[in-house]
C-alpha positions in Angstrom: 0.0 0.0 0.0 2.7 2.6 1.1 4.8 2.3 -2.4 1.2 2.4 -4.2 0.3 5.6 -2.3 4.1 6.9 -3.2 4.1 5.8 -6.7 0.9 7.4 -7.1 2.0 10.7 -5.6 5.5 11.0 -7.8 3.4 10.0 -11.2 1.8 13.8 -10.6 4.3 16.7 -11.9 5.3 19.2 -9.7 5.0 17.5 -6.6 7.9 18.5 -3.9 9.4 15.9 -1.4 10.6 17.1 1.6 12.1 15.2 4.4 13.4 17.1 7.2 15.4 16.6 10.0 16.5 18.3 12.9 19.6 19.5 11.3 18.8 19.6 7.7 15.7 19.3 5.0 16.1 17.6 1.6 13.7 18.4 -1.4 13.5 16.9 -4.6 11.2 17.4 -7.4 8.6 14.6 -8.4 9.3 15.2 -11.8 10.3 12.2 -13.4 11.2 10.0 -10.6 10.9 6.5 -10.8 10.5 4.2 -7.9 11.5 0.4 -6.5 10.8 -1.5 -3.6 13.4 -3.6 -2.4 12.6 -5.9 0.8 11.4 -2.9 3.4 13.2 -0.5 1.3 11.6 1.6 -1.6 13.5 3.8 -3.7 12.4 6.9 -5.1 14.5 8.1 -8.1 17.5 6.7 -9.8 19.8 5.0 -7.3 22.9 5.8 -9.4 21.6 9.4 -9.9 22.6 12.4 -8.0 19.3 12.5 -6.0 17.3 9.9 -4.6 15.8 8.6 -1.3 15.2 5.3 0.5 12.0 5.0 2.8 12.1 2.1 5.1 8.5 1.2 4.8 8.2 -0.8 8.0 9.2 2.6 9.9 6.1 4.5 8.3 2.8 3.9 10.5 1.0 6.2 8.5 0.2 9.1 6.2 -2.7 11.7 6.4 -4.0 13.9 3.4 -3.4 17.5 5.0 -5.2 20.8 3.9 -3.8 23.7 5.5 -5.4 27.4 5.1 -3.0 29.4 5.4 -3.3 33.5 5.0 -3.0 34.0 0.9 -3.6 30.2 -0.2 -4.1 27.1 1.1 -1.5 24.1 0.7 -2.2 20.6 -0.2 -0.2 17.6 0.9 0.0 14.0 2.2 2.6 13.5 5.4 4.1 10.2 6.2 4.7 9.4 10.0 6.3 7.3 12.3 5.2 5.3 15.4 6.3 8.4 17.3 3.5 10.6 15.0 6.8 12.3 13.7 6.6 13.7 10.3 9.3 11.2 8.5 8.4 12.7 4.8 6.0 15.0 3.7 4.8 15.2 -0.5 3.4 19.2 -0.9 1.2 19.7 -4.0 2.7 23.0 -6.0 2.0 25.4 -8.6 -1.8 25.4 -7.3 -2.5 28.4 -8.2 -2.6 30.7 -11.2 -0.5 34.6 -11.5 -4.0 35.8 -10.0 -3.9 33.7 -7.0 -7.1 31.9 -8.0 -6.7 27.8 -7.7 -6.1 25.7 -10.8 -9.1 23.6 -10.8 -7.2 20.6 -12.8 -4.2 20.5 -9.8 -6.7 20.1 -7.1 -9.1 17.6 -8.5 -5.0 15.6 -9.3 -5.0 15.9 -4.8 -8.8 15.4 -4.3 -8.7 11.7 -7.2 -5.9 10.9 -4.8 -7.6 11.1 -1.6 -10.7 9.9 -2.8 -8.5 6.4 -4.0 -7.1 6.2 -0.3 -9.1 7.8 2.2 -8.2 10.7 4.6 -5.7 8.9 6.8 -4.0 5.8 5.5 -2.6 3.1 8.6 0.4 1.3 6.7 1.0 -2.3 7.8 4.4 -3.5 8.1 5.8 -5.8 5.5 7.0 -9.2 7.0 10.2 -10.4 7.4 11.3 -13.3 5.2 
């Protein structure tokens, strides 16, 4: 389920990765990234290629669709956490809006197909070990 959510999420253009840390963030582009699951592991981009990440699925618990309103627009994304409830990745939606600040229609209804397919809040199941 988790690399079917994330494989959904990357196929969409203009989706930004973030995964932050206490001492640093990392953001990559959704734009042509491929993805792999390896045993617990999935990859997202080209393993050889100068950017990619590895998300140990059995660490994610789960992942909420988040709305926020926010003062000029609102943001759209889907948050992956831990078993602490930390935020281990978060996937924002961007270029929503047009020059005029008015919401492209076609992005959202991209968000609101995806959260229709998998609900509001998503509990992932760990994979076994073999």
């Amino acid at each position: 389920m988790l690399k079917d959510l994330l494989s959904d999420i990357i196929n969409v253009d203009d989706i930004l990765l973030v995964v932050k840390s206490n001492g640093a963030t990392s953001e990559m582009r959704s734009n042509s990234l491929s993805i792999k699951q390896k045993d617990q592991w999935i990859t997202i981009g080209d393993n050889d290629g100068p950017c990619h990440m590895h998300v140990n699925h059995n660490m994610i618990k789960n992942a909420e669709f988040i709305v926020e309103e926010k003062l000029e627009r609102t943001s759209f994304s889907v948050r992956f956490f831990d078993s602490d409830n930390e935020r281990v990745l978060a996937c924002f939606f961007t270029k929503m809006y047009d020059e005029n600040k008015n919401i492209k229609l076609e992005r959202k209804k991209l968000y609101d197909n995806l959260l229709e397919k998998y609900g509001q809040r998503i509990e992932i199941k760990r994979l076994m070990s073999s």
